[in-house]
N, CA, C and O atoms as a GROMACS GRO file, in nm:
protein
  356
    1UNK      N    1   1.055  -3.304   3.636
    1UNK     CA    2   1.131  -3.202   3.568
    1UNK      C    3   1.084  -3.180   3.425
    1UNK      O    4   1.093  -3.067   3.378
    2UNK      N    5   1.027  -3.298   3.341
    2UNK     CA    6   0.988  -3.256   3.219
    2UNK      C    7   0.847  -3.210   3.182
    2UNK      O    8   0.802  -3.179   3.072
    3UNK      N    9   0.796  -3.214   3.289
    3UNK     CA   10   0.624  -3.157   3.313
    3UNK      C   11   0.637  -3.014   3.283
    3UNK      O   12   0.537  -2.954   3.245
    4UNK      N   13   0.736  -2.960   3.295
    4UNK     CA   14   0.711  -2.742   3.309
    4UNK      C   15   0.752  -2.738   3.173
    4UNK      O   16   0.675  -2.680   3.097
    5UNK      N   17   0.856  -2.786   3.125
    5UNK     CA   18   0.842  -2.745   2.972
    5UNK      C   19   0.714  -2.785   2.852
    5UNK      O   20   0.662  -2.715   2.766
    6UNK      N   21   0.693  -2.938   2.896
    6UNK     CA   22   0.565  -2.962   2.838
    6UNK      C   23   0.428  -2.876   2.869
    6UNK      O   24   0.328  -2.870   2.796
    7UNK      N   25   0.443  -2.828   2.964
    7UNK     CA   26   0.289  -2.748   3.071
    7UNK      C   27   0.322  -2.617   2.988
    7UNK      O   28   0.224  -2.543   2.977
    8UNK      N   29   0.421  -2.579   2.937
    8UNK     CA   30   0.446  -2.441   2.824
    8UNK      C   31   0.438  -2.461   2.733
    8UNK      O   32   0.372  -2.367   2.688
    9UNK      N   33   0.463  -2.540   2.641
    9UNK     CA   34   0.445  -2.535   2.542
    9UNK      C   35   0.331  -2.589   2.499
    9UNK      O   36   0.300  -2.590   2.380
   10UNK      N   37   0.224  -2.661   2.637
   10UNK     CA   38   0.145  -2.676   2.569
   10UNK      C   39  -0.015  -2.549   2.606
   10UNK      O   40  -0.131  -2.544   2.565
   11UNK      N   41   0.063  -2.473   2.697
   11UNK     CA   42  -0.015  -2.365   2.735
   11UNK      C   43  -0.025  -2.237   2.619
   11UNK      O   44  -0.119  -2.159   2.606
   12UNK      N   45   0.107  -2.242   2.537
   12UNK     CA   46   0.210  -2.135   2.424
   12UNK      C   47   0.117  -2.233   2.289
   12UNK      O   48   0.164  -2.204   2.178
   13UNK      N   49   0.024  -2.317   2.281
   13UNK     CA   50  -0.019  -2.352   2.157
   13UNK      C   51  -0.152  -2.317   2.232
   13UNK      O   52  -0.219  -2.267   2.142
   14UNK      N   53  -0.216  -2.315   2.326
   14UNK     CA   54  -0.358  -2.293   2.342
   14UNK      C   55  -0.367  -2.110   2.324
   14UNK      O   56  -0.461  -2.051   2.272
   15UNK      N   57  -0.262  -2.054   2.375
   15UNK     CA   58  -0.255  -1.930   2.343
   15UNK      C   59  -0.260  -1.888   2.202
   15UNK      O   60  -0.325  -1.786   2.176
   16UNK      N   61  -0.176  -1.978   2.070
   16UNK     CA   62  -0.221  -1.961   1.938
   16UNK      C   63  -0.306  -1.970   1.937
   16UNK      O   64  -0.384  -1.877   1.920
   17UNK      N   65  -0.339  -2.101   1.958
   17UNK     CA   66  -0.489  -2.120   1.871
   17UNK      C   67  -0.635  -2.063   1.931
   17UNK      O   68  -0.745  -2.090   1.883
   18UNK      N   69  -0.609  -1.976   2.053
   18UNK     CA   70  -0.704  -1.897   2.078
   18UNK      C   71  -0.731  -1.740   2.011
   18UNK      O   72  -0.833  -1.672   1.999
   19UNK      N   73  -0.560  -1.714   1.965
   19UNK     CA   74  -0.604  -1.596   1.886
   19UNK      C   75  -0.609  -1.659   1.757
   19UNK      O   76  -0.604  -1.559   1.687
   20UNK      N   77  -0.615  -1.739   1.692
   20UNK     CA   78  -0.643  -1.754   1.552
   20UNK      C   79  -0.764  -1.794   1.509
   20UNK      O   80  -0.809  -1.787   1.395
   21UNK      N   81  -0.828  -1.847   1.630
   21UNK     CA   82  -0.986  -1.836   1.638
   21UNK      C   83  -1.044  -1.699   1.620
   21UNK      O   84  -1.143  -1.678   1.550
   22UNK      N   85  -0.974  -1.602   1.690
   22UNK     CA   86  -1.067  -1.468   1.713
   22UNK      C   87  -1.110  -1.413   1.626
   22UNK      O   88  -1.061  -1.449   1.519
   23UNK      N   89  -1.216  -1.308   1.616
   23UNK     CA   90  -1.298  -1.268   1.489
   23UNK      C   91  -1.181  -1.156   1.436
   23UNK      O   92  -1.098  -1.087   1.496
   24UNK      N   93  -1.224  -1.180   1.268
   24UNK     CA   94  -1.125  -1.101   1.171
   24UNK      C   95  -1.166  -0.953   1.269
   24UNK      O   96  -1.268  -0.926   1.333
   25UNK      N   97  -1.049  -0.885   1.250
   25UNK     CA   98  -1.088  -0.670   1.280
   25UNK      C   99  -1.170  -0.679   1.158
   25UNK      O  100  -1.185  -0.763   1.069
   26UNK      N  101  -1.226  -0.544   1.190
   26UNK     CA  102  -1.318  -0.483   1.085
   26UNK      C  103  -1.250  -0.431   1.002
   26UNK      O  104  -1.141  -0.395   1.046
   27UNK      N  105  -1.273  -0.403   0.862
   27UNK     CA  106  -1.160  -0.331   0.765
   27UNK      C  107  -1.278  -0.229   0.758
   27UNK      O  108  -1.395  -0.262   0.739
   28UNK      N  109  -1.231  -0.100   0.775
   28UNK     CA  110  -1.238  -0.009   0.760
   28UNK      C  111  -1.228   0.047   0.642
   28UNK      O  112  -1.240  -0.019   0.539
   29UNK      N  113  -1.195   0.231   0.642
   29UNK     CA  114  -1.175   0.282   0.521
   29UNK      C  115  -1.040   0.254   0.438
   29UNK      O  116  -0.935   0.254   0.502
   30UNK      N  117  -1.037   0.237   0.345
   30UNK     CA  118  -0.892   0.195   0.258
   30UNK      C  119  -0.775   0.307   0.278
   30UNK      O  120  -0.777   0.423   0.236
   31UNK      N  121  -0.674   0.244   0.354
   31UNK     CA  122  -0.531   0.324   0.435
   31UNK      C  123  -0.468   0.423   0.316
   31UNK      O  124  -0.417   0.532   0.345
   32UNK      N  125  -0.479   0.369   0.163
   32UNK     CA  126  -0.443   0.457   0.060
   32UNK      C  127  -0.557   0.493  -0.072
   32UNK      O  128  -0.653   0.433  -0.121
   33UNK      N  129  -0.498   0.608  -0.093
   33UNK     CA  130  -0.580   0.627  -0.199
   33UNK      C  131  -0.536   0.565  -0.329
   33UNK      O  132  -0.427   0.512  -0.348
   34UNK      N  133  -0.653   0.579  -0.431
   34UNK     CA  134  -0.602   0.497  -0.554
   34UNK      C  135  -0.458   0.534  -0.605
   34UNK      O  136  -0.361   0.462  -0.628
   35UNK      N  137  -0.482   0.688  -0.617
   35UNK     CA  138  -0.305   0.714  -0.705
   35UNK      C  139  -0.158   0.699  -0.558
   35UNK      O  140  -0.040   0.733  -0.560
   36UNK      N  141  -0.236   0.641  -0.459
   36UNK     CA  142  -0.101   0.591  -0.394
   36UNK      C  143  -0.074   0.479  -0.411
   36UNK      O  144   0.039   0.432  -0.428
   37UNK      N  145  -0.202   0.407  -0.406
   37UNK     CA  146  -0.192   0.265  -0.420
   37UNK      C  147  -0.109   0.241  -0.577
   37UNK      O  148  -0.019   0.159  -0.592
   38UNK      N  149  -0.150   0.310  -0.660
   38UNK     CA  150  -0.089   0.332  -0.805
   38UNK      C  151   0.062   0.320  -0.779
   38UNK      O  152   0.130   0.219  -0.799
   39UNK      N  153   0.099   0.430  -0.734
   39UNK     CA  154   0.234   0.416  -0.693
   39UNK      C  155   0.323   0.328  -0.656
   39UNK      O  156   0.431   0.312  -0.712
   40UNK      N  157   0.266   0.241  -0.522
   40UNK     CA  158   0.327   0.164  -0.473
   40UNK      C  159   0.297   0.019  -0.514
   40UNK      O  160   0.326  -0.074  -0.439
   41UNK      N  161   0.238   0.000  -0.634
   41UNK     CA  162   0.190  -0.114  -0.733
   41UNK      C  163   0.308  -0.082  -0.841
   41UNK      O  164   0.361  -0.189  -0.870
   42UNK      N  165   0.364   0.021  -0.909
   42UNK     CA  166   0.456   0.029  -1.006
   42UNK      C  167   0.584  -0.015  -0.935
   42UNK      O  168   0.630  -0.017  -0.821
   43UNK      N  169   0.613  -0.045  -1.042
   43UNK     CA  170   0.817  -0.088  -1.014
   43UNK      C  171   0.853   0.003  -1.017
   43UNK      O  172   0.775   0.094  -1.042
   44UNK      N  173   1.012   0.036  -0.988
   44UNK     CA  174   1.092   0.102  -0.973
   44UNK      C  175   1.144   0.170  -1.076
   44UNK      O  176   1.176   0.288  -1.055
   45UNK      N  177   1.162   0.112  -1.208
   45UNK     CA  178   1.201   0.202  -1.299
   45UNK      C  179   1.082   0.271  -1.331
   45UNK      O  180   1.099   0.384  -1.378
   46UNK      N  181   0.969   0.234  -1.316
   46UNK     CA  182   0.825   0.330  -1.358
   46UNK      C  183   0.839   0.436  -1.282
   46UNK      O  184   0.811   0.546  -1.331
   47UNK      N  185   0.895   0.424  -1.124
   47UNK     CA  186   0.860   0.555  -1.055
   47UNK      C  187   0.972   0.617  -1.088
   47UNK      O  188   0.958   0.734  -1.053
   48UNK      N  189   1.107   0.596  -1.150
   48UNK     CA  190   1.198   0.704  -1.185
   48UNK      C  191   1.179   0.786  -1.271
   48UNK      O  192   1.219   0.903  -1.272
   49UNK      N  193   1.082   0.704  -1.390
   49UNK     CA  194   1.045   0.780  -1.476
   49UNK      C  195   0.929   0.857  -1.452
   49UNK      O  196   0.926   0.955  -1.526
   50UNK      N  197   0.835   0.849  -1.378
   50UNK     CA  198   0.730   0.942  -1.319
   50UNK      C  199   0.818   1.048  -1.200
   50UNK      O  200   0.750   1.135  -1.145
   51UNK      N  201   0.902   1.041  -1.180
   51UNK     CA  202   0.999   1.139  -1.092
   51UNK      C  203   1.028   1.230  -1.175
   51UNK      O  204   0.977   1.341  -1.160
   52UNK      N  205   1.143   1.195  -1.316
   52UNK     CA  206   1.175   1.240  -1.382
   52UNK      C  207   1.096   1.342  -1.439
   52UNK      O  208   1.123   1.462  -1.432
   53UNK      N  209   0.982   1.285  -1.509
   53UNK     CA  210   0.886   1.410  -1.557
   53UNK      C  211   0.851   1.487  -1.484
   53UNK      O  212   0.861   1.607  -1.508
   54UNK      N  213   0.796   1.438  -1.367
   54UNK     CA  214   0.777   1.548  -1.232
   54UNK      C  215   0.876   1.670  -1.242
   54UNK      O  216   0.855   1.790  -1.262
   55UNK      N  217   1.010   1.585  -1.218
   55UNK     CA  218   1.125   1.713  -1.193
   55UNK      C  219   1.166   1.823  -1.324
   55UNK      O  220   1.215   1.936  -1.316
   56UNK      N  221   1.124   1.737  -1.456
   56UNK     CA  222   1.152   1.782  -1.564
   56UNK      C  223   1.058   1.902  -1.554
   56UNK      O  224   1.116   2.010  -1.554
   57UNK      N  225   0.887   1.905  -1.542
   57UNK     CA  226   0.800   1.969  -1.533
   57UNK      C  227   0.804   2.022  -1.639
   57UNK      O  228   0.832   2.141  -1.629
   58UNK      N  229   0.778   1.965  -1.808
   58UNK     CA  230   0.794   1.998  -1.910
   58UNK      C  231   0.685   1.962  -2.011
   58UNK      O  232   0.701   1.867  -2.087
   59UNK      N  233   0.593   2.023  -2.013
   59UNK     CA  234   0.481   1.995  -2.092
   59UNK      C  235   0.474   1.967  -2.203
   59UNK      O  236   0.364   1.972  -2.259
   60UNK      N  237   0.618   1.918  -2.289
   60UNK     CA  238   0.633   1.834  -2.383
   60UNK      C  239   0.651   1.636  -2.348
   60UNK      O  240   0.643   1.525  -2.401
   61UNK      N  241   0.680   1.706  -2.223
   61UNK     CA  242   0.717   1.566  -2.170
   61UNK      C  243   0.607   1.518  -2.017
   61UNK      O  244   0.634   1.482  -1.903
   62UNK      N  245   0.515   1.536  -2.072
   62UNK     CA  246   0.415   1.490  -1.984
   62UNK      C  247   0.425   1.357  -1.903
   62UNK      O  248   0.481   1.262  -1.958
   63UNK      N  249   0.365   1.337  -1.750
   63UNK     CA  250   0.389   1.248  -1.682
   63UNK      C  251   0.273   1.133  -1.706
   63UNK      O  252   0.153   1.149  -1.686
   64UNK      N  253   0.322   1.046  -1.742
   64UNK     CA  254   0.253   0.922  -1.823
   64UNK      C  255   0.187   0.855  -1.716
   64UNK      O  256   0.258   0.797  -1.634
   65UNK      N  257   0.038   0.855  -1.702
   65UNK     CA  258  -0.052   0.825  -1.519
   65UNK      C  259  -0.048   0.633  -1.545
   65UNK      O  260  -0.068   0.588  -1.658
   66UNK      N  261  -0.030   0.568  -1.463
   66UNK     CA  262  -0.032   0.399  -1.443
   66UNK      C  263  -0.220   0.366  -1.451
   66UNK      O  264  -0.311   0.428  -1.395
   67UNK      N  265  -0.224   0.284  -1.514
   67UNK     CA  266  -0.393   0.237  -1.514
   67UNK      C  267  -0.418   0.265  -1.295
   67UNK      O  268  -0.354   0.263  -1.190
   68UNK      N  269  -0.522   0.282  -1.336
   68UNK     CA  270  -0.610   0.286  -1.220
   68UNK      C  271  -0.756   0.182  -1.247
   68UNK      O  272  -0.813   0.147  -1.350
   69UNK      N  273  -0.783   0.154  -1.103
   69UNK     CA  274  -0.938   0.136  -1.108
   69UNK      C  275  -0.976   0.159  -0.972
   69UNK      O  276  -0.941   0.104  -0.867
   70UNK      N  277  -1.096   0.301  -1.014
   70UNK     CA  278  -1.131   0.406  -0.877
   70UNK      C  279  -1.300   0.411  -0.943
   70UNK      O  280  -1.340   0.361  -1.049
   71UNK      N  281  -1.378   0.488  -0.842
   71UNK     CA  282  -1.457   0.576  -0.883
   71UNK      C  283  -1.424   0.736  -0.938
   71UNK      O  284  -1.498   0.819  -0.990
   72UNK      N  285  -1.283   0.740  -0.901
   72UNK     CA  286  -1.242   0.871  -0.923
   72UNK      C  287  -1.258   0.879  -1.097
   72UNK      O  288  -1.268   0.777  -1.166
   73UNK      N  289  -1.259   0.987  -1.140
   73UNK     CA  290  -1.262   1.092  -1.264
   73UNK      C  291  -1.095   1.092  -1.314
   73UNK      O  292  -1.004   1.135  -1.243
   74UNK      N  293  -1.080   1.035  -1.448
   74UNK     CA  294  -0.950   1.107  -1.487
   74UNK      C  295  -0.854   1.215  -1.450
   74UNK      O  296  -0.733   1.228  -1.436
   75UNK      N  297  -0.962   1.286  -1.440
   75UNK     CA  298  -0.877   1.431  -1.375
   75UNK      C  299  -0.858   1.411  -1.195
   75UNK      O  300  -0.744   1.418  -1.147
   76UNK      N  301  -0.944   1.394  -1.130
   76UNK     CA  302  -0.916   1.353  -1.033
   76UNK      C  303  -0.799   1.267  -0.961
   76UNK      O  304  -0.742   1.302  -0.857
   77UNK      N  305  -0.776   1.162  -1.024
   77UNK     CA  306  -0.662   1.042  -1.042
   77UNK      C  307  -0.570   1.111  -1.062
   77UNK      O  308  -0.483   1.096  -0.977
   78UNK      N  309  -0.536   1.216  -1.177
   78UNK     CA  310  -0.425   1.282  -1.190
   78UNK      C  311  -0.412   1.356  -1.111
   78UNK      O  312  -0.294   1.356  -1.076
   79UNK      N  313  -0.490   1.450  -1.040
   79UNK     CA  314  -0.493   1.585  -0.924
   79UNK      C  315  -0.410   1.486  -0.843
   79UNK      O  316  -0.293   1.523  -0.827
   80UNK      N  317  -0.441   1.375  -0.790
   80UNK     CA  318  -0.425   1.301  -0.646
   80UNK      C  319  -0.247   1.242  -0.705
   80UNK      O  320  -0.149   1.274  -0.638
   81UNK      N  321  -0.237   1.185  -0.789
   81UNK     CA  322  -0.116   1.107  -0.888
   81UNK      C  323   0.001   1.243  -0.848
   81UNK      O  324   0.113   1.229  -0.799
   82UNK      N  325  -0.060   1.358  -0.883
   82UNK     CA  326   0.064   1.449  -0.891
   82UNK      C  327   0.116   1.519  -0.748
   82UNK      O  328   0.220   1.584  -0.730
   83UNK      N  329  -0.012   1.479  -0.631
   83UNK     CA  330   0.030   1.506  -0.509
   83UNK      C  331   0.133   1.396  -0.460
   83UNK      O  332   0.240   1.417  -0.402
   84UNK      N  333   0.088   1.296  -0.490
   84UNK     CA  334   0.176   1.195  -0.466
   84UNK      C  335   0.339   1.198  -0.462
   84UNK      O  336   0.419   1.176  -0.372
   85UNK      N  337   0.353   1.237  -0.610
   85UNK     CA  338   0.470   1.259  -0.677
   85UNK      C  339   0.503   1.387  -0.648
   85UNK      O  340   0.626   1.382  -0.651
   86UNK      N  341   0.476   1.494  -0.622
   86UNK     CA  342   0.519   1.619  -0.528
   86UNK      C  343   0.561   1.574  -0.357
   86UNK      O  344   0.641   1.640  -0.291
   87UNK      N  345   0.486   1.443  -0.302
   87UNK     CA  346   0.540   1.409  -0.208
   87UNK      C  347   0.695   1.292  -0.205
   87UNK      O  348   0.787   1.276  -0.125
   88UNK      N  349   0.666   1.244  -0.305
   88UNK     CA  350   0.764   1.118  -0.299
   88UNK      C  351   0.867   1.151  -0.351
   88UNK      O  352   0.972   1.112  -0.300
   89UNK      N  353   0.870   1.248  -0.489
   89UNK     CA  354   0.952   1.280  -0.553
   89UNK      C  355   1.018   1.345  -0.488
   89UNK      O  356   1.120   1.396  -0.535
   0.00000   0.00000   0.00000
């Protein structure tokens, strides 16, 4: 009687440790872009206040962009930053 639970659990650890052997997936292209990744790297009061200016849309009160590190162009980062925030916001 105590052979079938042992014969599982020790069948339920060869099953781990056969997938934790297996080769890493390939990583591919990066799932976000920089000014999303931007995004979802800031806290919470950062994105209220990048909402805020969004909604304000007040060119005294410009939307203040979070450091990045891209190949992208300043302007670029911001083009992509403000789609973001047109989506999230």
């Amino acid at each position: 009687m105590k052979r079938a639970p042992v014969a599982v659990a020790a069948l339920t650890l060869a099953t781990l440790l056969a997938g934790c052997t297996g080769e890493e997936p390939a990583t591919g292209e990066p799932t976000r872009s920089p000014a999303q990744a931007a995004w979802y790297e800031s806290g919470e009061r950062e994105r209220r206040e990048y909402c805020a200016a969004y909604d304000a849309n007040d060119p005294q009160r410009p939307i203040s962009l979070p450091a990045h590190q891209s190949d992208q162009t300043d302007e670029e980062f911001a083009d992509d930053f403000y789609e973001v925030l047109k989506d999230r916001c």
